[in-house]
C-alpha positions in Angstrom: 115.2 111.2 105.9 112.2 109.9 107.9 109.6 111.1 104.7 111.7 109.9 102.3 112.1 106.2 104.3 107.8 105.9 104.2 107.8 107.0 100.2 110.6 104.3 99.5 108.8 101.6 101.9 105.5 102.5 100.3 106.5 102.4 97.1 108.4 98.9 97.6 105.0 97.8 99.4 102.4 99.2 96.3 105.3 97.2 93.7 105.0 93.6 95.7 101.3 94.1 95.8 100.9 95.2 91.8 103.8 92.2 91.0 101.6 90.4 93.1 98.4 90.7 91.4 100.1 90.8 88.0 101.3 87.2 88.5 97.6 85.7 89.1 98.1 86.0 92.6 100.1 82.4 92.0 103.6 83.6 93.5 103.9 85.0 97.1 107.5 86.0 96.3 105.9 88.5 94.0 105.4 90.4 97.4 109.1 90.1 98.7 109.3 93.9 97.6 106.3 94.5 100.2 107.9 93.0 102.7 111.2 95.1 102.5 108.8 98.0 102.3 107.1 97.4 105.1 110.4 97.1 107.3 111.1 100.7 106.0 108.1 101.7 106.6 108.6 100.4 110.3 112.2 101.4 111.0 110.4 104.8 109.7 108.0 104.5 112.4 111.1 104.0 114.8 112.8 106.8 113.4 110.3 109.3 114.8 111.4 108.8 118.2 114.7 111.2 118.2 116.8 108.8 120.7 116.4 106.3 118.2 116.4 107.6 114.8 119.6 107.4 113.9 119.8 103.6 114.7 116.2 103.1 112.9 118.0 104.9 109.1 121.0 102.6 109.7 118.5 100.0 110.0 116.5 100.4 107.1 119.8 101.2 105.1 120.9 97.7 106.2 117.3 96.7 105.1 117.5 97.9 101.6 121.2 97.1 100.9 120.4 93.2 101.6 117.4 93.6 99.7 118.8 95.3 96.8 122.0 92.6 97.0 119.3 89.7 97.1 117.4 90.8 94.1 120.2 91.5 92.2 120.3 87.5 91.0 117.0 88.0 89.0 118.2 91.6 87.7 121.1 89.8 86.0 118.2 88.1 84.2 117.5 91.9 82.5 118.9 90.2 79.1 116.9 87.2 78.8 113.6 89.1 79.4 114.1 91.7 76.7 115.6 89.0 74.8 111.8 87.0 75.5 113.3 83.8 76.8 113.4 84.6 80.6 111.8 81.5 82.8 109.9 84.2 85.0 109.5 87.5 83.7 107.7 89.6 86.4 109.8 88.4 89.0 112.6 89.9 86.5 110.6 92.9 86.4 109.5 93.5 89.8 113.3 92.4 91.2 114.6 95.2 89.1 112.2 97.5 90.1 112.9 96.6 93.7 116.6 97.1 92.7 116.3 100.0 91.4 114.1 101.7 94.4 116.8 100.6 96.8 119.7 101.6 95.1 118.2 105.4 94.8 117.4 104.6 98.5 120.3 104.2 99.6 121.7 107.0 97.7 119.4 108.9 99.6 120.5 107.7 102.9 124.4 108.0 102.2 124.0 111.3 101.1 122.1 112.2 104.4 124.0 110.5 106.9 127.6 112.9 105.3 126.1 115.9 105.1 124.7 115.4 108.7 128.4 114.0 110.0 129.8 117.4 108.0 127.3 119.4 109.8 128.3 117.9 113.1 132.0 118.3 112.2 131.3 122.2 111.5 129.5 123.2 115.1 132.4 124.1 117.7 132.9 122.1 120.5 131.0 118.8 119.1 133.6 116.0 117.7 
């Protein structure tokens, strides 16, 4: 899960820095998406410590489900962009990108953390 938390942060990181440069370099919030991958790049960092690894993935799945639920409100805006009458369209398109990355993220994570509790659940003598 550790490899997988650096590809998701540094792809979240290269999308804030393309939406970024694709807006003129006018809107810092065109790099929110770095920021969020940057925090899973550092709970990844965390993570490689075994004592703490399973608080750093909880961590950056709390990281990507706020970021996913706060990007949602320009995702909603999907319609008016292909319709051509949204007010900002990259931040449309990078939010749903952003959106998108988290929610496979997160996927990801939820997957990992049952098969590890089944895997637990199936050694004798651990609870």
């Amino acid at each position: 899960m550790i490899a997988i938390t650096f590809i998701f942060g540094a792809i979240l990181t290269l999308a804030g820095v393309v939406g970024y440069v694709a807006s003129g370099s006018e809107s810092f919030t065109a790099l929110i998406p770095s920021v969020v991958g940057v925090l899973l790049l550092l709970c990844g960092l965390v993570a490689k410590k075994e004592k703490l690894r399973r608080h750093a993935i909880h961590a950056a799945l709390a990281v990507a489900l706020l970021g996913a639920l706060g990007s949602l409100m320009n995702v909603l805006q999907i319609g008016e962009l292909l319709a051509g009458t949204a007010e900002r369209p990259s931040a449309v398109i990078v939010s749903t990108v952003m959106f998108g990355v988290l929610v496979v993220y997160l996927v990801f994570g939820i997957r990992f953390f049952i098969t590890a509790r089944r895997a637990r659940a199936e050694q004798p003598g651990i609870s």
